[in-house]
C-alpha positions as CSV (number, residue, x, y, z in Angstrom):
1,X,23.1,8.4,67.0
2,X,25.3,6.6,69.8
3,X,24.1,9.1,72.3
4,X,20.6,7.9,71.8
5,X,21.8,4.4,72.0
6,X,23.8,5.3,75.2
7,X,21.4,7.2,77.0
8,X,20.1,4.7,78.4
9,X,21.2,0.9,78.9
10,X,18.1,-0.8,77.5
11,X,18.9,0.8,74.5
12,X,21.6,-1.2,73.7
13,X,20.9,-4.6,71.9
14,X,22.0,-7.1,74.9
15,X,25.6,-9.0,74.9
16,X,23.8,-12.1,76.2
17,X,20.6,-13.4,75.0
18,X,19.2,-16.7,73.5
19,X,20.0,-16.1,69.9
20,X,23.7,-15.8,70.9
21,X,24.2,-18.9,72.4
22,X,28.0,-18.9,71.9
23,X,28.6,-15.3,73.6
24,X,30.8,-15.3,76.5
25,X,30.4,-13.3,79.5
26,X,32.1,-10.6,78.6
27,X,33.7,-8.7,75.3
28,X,36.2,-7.2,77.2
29,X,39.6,-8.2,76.3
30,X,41.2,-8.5,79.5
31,X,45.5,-7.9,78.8
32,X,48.2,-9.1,81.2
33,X,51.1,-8.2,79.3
34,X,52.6,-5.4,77.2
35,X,53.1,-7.6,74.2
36,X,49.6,-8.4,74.2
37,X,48.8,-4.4,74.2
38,X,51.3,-4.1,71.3
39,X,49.4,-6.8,69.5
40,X,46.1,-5.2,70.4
41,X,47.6,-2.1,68.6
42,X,48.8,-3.2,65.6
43,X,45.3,-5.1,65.0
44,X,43.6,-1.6,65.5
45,X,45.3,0.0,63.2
46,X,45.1,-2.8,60.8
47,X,41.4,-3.0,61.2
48,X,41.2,1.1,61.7
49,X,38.9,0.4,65.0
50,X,39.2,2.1,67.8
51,X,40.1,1.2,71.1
52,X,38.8,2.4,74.5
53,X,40.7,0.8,77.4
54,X,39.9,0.9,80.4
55,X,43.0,0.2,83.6
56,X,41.9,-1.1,86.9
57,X,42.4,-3.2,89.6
58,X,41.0,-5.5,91.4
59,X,41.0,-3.9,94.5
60,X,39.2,-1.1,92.8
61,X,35.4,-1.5,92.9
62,X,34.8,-0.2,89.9
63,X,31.8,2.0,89.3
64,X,28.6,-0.1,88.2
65,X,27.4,2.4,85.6
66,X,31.1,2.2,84.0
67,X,31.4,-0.9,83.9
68,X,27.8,-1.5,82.6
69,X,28.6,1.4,79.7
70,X,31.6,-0.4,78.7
71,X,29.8,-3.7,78.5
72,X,27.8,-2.6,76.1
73,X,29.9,-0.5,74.0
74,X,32.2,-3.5,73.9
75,X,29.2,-5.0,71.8
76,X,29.6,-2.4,69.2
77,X,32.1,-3.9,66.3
78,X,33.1,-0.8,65.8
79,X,34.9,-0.3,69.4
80,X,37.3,-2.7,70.8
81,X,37.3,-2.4,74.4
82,X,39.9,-3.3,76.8
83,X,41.0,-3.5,80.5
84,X,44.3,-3.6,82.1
85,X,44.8,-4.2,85.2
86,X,47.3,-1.9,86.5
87,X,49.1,-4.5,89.5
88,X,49.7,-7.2,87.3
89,X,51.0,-5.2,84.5
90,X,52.7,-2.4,86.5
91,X,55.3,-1.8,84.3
92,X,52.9,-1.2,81.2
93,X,50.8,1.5,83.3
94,X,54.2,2.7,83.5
95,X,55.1,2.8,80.1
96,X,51.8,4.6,79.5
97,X,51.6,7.3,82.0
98,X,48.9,5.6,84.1
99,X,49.3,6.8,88.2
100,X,45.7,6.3,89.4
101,X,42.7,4.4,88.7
102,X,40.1,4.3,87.5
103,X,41.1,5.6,84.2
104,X,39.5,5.2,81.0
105,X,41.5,6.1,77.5
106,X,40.0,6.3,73.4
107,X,43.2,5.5,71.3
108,X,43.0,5.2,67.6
109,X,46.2,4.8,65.4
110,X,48.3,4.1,67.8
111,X,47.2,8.1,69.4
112,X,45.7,8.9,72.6
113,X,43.0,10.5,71.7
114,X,40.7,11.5,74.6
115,X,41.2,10.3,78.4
116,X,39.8,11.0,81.7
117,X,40.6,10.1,85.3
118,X,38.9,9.2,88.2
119,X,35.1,8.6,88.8
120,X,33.0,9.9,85.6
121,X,29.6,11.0,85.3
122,X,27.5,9.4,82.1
123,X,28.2,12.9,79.9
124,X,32.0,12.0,80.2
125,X,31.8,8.3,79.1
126,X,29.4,8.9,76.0
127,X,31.7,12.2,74.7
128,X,34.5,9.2,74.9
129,X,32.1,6.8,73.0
130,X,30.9,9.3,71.1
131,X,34.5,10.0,69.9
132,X,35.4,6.3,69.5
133,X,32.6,5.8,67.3
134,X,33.7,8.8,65.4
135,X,37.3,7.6,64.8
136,X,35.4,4.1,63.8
137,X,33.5,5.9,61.0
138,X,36.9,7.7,59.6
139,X,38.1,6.3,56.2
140,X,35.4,3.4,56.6
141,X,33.4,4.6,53.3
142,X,33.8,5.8,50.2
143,X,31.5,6.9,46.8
144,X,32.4,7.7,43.4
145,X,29.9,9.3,41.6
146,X,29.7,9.5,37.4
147,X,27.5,9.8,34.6
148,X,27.9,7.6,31.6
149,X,24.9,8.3,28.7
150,X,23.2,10.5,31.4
151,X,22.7,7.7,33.7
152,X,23.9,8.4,37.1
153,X,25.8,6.1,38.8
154,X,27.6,5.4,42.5
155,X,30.0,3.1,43.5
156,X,30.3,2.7,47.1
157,X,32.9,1.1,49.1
158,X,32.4,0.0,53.0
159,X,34.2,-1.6,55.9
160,X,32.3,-4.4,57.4
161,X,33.3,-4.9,61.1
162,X,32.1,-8.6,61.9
163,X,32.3,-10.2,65.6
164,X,32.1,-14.1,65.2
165,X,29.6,-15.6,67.7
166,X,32.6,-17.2,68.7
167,X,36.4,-18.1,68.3
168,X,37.2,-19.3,64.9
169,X,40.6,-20.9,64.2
170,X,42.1,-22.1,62.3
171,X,45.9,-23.7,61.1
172,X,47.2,-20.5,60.4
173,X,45.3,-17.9,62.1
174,X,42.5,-17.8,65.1
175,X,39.5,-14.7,65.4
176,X,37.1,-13.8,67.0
177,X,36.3,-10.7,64.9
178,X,36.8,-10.3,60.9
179,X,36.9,-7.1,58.6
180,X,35.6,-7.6,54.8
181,X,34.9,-5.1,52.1
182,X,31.2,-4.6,51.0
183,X,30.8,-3.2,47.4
184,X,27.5,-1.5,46.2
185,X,27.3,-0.5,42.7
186,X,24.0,2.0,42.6
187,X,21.9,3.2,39.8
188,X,20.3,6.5,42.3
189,X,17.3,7.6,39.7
190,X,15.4,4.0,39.6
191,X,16.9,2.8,43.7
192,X,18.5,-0.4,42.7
193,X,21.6,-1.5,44.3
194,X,24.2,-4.8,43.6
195,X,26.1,-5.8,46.3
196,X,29.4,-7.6,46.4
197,X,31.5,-8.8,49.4
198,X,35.1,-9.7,50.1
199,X,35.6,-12.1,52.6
200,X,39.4,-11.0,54.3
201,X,41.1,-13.4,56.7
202,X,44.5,-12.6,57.8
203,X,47.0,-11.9,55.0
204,X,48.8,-15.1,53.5
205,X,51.8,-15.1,50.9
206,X,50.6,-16.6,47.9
207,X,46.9,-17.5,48.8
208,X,44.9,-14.5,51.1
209,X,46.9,-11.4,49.4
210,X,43.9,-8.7,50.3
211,X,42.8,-6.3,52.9
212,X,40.4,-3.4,53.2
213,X,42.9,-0.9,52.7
214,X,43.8,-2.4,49.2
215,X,40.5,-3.0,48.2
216,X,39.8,0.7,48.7
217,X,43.1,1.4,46.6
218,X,41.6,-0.6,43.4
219,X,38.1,1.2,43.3
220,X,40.3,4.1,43.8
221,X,42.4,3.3,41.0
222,X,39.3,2.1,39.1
223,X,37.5,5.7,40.0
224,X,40.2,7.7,38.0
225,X,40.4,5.2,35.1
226,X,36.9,5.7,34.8
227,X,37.1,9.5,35.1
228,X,39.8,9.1,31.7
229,X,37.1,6.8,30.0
230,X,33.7,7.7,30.7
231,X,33.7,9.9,28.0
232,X,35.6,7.9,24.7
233,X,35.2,4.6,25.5
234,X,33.6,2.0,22.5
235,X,31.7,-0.5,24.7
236,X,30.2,-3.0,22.4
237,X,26.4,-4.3,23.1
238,X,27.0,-7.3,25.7
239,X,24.8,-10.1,26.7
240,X,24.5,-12.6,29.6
241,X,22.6,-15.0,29.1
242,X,20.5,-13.8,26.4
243,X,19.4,-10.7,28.1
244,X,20.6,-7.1,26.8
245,X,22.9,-5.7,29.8
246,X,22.3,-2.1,30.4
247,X,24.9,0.5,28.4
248,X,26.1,1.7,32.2
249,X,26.3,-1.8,33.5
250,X,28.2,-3.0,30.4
251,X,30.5,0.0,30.7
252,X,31.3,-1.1,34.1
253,X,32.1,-4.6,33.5
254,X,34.0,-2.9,30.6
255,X,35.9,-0.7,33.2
256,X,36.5,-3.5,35.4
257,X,38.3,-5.5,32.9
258,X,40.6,-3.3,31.6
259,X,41.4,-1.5,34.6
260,X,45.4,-0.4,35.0
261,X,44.9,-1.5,38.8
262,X,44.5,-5.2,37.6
263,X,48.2,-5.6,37.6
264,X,48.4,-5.7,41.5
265,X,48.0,-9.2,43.1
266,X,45.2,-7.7,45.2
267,X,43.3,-6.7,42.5
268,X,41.8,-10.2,42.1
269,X,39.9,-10.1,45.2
270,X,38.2,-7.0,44.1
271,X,37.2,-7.6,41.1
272,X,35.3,-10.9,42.8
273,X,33.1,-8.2,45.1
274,X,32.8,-5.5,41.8
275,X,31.9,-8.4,39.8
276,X,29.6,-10.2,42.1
277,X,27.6,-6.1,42.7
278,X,27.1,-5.9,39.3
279,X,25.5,-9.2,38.5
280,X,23.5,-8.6,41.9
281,X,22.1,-5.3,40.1
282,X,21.9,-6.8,36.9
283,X,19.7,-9.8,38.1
284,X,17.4,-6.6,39.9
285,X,17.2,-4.8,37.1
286,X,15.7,-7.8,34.7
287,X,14.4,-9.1,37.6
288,X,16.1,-12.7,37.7
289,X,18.2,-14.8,39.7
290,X,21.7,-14.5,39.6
291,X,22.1,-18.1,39.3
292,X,19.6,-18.2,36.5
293,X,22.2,-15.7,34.6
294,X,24.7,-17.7,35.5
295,X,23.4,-21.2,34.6
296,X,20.3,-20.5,32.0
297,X,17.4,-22.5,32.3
298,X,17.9,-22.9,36.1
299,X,15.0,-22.3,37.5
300,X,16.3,-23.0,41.6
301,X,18.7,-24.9,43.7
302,X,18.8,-27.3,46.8
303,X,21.9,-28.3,48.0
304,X,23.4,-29.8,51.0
305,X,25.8,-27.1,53.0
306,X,28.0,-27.6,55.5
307,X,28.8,-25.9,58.5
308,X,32.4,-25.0,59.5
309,X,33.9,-25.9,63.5
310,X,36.9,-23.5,63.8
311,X,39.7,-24.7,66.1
312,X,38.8,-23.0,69.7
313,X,38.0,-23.7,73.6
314,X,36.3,-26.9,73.8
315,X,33.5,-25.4,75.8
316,X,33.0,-23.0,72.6
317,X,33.5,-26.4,70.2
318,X,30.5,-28.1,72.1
319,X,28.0,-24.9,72.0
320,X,29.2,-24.4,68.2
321,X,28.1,-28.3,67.6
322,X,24.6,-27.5,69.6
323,X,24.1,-24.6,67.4
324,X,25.0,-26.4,64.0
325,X,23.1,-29.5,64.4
326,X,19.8,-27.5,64.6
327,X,20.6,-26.3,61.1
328,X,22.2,-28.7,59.4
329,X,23.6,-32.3,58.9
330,X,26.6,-31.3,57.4
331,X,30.0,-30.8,59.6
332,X,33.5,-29.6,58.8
333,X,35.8,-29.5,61.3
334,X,38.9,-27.2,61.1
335,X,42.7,-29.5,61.7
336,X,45.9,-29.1,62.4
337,X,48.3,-31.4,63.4
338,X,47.5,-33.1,66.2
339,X,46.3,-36.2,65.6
340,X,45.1,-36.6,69.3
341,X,43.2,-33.5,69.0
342,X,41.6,-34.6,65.9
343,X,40.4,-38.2,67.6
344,X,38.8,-36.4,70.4
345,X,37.1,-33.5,68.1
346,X,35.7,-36.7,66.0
347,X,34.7,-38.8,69.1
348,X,32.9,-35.9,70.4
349,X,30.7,-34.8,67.3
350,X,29.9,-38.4,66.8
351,X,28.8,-38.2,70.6
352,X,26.7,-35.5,69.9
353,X,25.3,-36.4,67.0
354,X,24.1,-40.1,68.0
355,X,22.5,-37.9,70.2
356,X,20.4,-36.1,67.8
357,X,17.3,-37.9,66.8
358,X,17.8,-39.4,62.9
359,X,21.1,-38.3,62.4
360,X,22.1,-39.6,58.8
361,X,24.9,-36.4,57.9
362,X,28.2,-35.9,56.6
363,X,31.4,-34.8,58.1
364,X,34.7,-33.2,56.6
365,X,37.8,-32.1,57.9
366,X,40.0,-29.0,56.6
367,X,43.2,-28.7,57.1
368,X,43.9,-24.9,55.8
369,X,47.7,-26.4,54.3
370,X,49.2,-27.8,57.9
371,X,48.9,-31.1,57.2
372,X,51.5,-33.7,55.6
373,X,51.8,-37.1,54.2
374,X,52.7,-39.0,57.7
375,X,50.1,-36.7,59.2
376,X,47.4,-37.9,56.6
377,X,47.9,-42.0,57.0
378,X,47.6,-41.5,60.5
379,X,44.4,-39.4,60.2
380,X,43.2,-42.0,57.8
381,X,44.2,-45.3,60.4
382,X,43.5,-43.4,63.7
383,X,40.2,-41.4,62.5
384,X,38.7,-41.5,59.6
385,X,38.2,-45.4,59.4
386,X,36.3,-45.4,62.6
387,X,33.5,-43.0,60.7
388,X,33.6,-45.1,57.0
389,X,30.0,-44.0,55.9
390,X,30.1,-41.0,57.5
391,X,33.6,-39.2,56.7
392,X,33.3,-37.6,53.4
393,X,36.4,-35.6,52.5
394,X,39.9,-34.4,54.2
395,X,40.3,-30.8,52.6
396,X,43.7,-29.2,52.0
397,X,46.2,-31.4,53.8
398,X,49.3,-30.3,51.6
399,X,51.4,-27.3,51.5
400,X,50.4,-24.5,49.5
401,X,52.6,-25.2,47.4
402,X,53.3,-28.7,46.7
403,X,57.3,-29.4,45.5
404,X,57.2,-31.7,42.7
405,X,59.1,-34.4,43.7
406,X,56.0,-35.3,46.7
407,X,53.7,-35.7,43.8
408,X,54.0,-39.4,44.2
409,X,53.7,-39.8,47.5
410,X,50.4,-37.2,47.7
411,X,48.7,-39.9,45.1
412,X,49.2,-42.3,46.9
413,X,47.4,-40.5,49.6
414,X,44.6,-39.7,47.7
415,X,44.5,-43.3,46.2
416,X,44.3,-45.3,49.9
417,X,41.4,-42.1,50.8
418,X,39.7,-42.8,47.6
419,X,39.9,-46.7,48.2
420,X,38.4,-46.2,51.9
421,X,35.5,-44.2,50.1
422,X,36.9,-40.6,51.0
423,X,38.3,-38.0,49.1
424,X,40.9,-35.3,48.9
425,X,40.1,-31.4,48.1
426,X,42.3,-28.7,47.2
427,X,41.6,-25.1,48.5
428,X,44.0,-22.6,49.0
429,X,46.3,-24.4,46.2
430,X,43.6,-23.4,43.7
431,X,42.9,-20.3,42.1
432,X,42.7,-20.7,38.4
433,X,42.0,-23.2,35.8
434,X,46.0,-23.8,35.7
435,X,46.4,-24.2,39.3
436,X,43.5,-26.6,38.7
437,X,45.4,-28.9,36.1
438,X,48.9,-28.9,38.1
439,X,47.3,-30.6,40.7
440,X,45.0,-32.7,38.9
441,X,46.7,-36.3,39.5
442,X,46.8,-35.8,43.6
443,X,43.1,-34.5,44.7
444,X,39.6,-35.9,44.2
445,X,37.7,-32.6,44.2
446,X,38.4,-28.8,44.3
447,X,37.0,-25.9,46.2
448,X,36.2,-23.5,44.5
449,X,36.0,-19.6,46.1
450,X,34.7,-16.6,44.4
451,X,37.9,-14.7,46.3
452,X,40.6,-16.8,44.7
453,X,38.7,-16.6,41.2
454,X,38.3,-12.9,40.8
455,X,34.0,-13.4,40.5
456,X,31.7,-15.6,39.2
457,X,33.2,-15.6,35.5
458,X,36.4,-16.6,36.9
459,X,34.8,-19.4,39.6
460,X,32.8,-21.3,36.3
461,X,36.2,-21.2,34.3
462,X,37.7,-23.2,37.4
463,X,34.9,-25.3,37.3
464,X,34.6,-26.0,33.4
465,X,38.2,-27.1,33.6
466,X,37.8,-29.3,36.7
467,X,34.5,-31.1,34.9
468,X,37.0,-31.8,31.8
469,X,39.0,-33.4,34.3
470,X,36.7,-36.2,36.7
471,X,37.3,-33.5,39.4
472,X,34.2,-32.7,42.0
473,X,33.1,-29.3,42.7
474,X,32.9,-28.2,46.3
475,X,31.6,-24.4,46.7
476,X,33.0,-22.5,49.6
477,X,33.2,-19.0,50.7
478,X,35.2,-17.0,53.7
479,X,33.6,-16.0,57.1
480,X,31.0,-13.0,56.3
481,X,27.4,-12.1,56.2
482,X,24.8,-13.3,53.9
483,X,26.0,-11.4,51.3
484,X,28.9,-13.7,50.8
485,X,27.2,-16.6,51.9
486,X,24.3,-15.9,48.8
487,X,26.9,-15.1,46.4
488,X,28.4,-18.2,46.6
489,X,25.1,-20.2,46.8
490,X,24.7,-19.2,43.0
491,X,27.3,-21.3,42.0
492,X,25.5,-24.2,43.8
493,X,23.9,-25.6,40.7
494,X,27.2,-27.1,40.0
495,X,28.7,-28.6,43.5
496,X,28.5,-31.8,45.1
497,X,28.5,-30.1,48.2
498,X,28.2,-26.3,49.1
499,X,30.4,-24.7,52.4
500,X,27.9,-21.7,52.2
501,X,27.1,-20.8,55.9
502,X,30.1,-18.1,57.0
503,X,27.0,-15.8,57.8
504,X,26.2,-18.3,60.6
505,X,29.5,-17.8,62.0
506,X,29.0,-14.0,62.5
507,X,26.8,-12.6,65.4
508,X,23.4,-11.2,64.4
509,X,24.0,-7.6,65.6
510,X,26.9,-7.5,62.9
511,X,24.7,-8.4,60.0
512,X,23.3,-5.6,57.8
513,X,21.2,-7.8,55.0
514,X,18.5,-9.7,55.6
515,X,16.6,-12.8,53.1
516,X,19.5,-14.9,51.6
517,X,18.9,-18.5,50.5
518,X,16.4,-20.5,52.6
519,X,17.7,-23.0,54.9
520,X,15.5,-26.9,55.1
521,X,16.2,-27.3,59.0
522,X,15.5,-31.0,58.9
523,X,17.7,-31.9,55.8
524,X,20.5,-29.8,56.3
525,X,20.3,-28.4,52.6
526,X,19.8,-24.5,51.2
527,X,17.4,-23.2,48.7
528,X,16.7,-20.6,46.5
529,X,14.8,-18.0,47.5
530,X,13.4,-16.7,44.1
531,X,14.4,-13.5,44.8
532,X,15.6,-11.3,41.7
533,X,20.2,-10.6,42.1
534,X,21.4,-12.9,44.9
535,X,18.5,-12.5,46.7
536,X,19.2,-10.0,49.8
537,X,18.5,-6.8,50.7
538,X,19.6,-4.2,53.5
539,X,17.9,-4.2,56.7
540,X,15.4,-1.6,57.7
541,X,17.4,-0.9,60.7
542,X,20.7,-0.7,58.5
543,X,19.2,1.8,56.1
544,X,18.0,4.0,58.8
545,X,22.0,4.9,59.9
């Protein structure tokens, strides 16, 4: 397949182009250093993808056709490709055996696996392409294939290799790529398939505990527990919202449930994209919404959704503004800190959106845990006070974990926000209906995440017990495609506010599905499409490969 796409430039959807307006010249990672090529190493093999680097210098005028080959395969999410200059870093090129340029290398696991030096013809740079995108494809899937009542069913696991359309920070960690897990639960003799997705960021103790790698190790696990049940286990008849689940759907949710593999922190992530693929397949199969299943009686949804400004170059910040505001009202812009930084990113989006014709949004800020008391009553005097009206909510500003003793001083917080007319939201702190109650007394609202809730039985547990409690509901999902953004949309029946558009974030050459919910352009608010399961299907393009 990549030869075709190789064989000629044209071929190749372009780096640049009007739908990408946040693209940058070039997706070449230029390195200077060898601690950045140790970096760049242990994020391969993290993300298993491939990297084809190419060393140079600048004195070297590098072959046109190369460098036009590499441009484009740097487009590919699958490959990572950099270039080294070989005077600046000398004593890398050292390190790593390179004497002359121009010389181009594939290494995958931290393995050189295919090189060549000097001036190449076109065969020589797509066998090296073709090999990266080999390596890419390694480990990358995997099926499990059963029969329960003589109905056949698969269970597929994917990597989903996303480049953002541009650099996404935040407090604790800054991207301009992201790798979730994609779940398909398939019924092969009528063609229906659930999807579920994972949204991954970057590993954090005691809130973000998943990657792809463990998320293949619970369907593993869950593969050989199903294997030891298939055959003896009692499922009883189950129900969702009045509808008769099939006997191999119910045996799966059965499965899920009582899986060994649950034991492992990880395992709640997974269960999220399981559970979420089977009520995608089980809304197909009767033909109804998910949402409908979830909340009976509901016949759509409209709700406002924000859009989410990730800490990154200000030239970036002001495209990503451009691009939001002709999709939505709605703004949240990612903290830390700095105070200073925060007055300017305010001044600016107010800038830009006086500018916009009508303008009557909302904004938010998120903090992702960096923040702290001090750092909050200045926020509040220095920032938020100058936007009273427009300012909705500060999201996250405590610790993950907030020591008991600060209690008091977080209400107190939350009381002068609440007195100004804006509130206080918990994220990362809550995961379950008992995270929920211990911090009660010191937010406003509470974001809830199909991740952190282990699927949507979990998410409406979280949001029972924060109705019970005067708390808001605030639905928000990880950076992903519009399988994660749709899956979260179903639980928009019950939020104030939804935080649904993660797909926007990613650039449209990563994005397999298509359909999703239905965006209202000049009210910044998401509907329902109607569509039976959460509403999205593969591409043509994506089931052809």
């Amino acid at each position: 397949m990549l030869s075709r796409i190789l064989s000629s430039v044209a071929a190749f959807r372009p780096a640049l182009s009007s739908i990408r307006p946040f693209a940058t010249a070039s997706h070449i990672q230029t390195l200077s250093n060898s601690a950045q090529w140790n970096a760049a190493l242990i994020q391969s093999r993290t993300d298993h993808i491939p990297l084809v680097v190419d060393f140079s210098a600048a004195w070297y005028d590098q072959c046109p056709r190369v460098d036009e080959l590499l441009e484009k395969a740097a487009v590919d999410p699958r490959i990572r490709v950099l270039r080294v200059d070989v005077d600046k870093c000398p004593q890398l090129a050292r390190e790593l055996g390179v004497s002359e340029v121009p010389h181009v290398r594939l290494v995958f696991d931290e393995k050189v696996e295919d090189r060549f030096t000097g001036l190449p013809n076109d065969e020589v740079m797509l066998r090296l392409l073709r090999h990266a995108v080999k390596f890419a494809e390694m480990e990358k899937k995997s099926e499990k294939l059963f029969v329960y009542k003589d109905r056949q069913v698969a269970i597929r696991h994917s990597q989903l290799t996303l480049r953002l359309r541009a650099t996404f920070g935040t407090s604790h960690s800054s991207s301009t790529q992201r790798t979730n897990s994609l779940i398909e639960i398939a019924l092969p003799r009528s063609s229906v398939s659930g999807y579920g997705e994972i949204g991954l960021p970057p590993k954090k103790p005691g809130c973000y505990l998943a990657n792809t790698t463990d998320i293949a190790a619970w369907l593993a696990g869950l593969g050989t527990y199903i294997d030891s049940i298939k055959d003896s286990a009692k499922v009883p008849e189950m129900k969702i919202a009045g509808y008769r689940v099939p006997d191999e759907i119910a045996f799966l949710f059965h499965a899920m449930e009582t899986c060994p593999e649950n034991v492992k922190e990880y395992s709640v992530a997974a269960r999220n994209g399981f559970e979420c693929a089977l009520y995608d397949l089980l809304g197909k199969v009767i033909k109804k919404p998910v949402y409908s299943l979830l909340f009976p009686g509901q016949e759509t949804f409209e709700r406002p959704c924000f859009y989410s400004l990730g800490i990154g170059p200000e030239a970036e910040t002001i495209n990503n503004i451009k691009f939001a505001l002709k999709r939505t009202q709605y703004i949240k812009v990612k903290l830390n800190r700095d105070v200073t930084r925060a007055e300017h990113m305010f001044d600016l989006l107010d800038r830009m959106c006086r500018a916009e014709p009508g303008y009557s949004g909302k904004w938010a800020a998120d903090m992702n845990t960096d923040g702290s008391v001090e750092v909050c009553w200045e926020l509040l005097n220095r920032v938020f006070k100058k936007y009273k009206g427009r300012f909705y909510m500060l999201e996250q500003p405590f610790p993950l974990h907030v020591d008991p003793k600060d209690f008091p001083r977080w209400k107190a917080v939350k009381d002068a926000y609440e007195k100004e007319g804006f509130l206080i939201y918990a994220d990362e702190s809550i995961s379950n209906a008992a995270s929920i109650l211990k911090m009660k007394d010191i937010v406003s609202g509470v974001n809830v995440k199909l991740e952190k809730c282990g699927g949507f039985r979990g998410a409406l547990q979280c949001v029972e017990t924060a109705h019970k409690l005067g708390l808001k509901i605030w639905v928000g999902i990880m950076v992903g495609t519009s399988v994660l953004s749709s899956m979260a949309a179903m639980l928009s029946p019950v939020s104030e506010f939804d935080d649904c558009a993660g797909d926007l974030l990613v650039s449209d050459e990563s994005q397999p599905f298509e359909d999703g919910f239905v965006w209202d352009l000049k009210k910044g608010v998401i509907r329902s499409n109607l569509k039976p399961g959460i509403g999205v299907e593969l591409k043509k393009s994506t089931r052809s490969k």
